[in-house]
GUDOMI-175111 format. One record per residue (C-alpha): residue number from 1; residue in one letter; x, z, y negated. Coordinates in pm, whole numbers. Layout:
% GUDOMI-175111
> NUM;A;X;Z;Y
...
This chain:
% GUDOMI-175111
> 1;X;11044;19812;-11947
> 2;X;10702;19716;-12052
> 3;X;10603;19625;-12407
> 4;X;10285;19822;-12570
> 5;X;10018;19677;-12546
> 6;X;10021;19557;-12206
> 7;X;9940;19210;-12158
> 8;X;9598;19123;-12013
> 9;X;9717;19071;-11632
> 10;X;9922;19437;-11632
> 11;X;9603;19588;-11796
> 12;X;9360;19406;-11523
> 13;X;9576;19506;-11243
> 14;X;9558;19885;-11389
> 15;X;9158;19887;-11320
> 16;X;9123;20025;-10961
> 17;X;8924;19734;-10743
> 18;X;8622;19745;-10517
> 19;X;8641;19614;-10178
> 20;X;8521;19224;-10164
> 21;X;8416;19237;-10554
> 22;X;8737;19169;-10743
> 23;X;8849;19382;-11049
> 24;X;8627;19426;-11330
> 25;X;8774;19434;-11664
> 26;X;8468;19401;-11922
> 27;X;8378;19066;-11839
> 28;X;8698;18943;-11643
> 29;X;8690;18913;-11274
> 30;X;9051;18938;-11157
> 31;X;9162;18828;-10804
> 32;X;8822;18628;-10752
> 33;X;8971;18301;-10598
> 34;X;9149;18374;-10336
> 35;X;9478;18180;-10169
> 36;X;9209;17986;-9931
> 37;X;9040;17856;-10193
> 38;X;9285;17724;-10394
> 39;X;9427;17561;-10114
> 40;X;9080;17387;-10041
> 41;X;9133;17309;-10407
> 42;X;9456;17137;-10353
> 43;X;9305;16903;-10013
> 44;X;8989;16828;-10252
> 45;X;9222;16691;-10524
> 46;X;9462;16520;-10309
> 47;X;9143;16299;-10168
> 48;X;8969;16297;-10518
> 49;X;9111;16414;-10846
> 50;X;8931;16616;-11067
> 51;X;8692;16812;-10733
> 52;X;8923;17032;-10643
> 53;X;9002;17089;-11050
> 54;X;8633;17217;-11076
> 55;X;8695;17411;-10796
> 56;X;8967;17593;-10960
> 57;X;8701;17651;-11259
> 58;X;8899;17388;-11514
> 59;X;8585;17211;-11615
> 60;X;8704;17037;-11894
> 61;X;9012;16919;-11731
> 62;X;8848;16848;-11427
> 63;X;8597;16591;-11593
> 64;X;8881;16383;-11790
> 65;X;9020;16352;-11410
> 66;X;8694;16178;-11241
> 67;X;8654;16011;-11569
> 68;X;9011;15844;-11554
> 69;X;8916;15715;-11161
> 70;X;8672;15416;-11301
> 71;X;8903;15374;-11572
> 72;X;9223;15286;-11379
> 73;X;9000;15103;-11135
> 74;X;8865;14890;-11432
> 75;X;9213;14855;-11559
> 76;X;9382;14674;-11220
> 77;X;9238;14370;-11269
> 78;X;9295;14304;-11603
> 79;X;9639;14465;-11613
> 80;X;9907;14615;-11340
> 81;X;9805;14969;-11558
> 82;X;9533;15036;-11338
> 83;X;9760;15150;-11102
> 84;X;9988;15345;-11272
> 85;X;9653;15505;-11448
> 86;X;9540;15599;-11097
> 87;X;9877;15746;-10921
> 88;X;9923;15978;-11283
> 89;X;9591;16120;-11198
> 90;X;9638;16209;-10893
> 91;X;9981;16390;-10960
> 92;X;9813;16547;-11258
> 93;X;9521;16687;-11042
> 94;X;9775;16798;-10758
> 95;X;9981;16986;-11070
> 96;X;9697;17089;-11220
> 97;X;9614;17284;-10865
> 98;X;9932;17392;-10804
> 99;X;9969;17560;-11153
> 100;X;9631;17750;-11088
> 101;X;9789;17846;-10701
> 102;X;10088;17987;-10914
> 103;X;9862;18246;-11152
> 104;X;9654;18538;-11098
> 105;X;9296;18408;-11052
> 106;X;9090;18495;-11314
> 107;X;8709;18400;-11320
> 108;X;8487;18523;-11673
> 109;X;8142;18653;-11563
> 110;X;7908;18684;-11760
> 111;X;7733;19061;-11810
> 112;X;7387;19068;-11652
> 113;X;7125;19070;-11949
> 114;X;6804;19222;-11765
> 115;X;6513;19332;-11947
């Protein structure tokens, strides 16, 4: 049994769905990245963490990712860390993909503001 109100995904999935556009919910795209993409997603972030992040559309996540790359290859010569910097990055960015795989895709578009 369903609680009133719905949460967001039941509502989104309630809004019937042109072919090839996605669902349109105000400004909420739902179903916009598809299984294919995500998956490109996850062979992006297996060779480079943090691409296939921004792929997903996790920006800010996505940029602390690259950013940690020069930092645990600064850190292996001056410590062992460097390492261990570098192999939690790339499980975090193949998580971080895998989480996204897991959930509905949802992409916020902006309305178009013509004048």
């Amino acid at each position: 049994m369903s609680t009133y109100p719905p949460n967001e995904y039941e509502r989104d999935q309630s809004i019937t769905q042109k072919p090839g556009v996605g669902q349109m919910a105000g400004r909420v795209a739902v179903g916009a990245t598809k299984g294919t993409f995500k998956f490109i997603a996850f062979i992006l972030n297996f060779f480079v963490p943090g691409l296939g992040t921004i792929f997903v559309g996790r920006i800010g996540t996505a940029i602390i990712q690259l950013c940690l790359i020069p930092v645990g290859i600064l850190l292996i010569p001056v410590s062992g860390i460097g390492v261990l910097v570098l192999v939690a990055n790339w499980v975090w960015g193949l998580v971080t993909v895998v989480e996204a795989w897991r959930r509905p895709g949802v992409v916020y578009v902006r309305p178009d503001r013509r004048r």
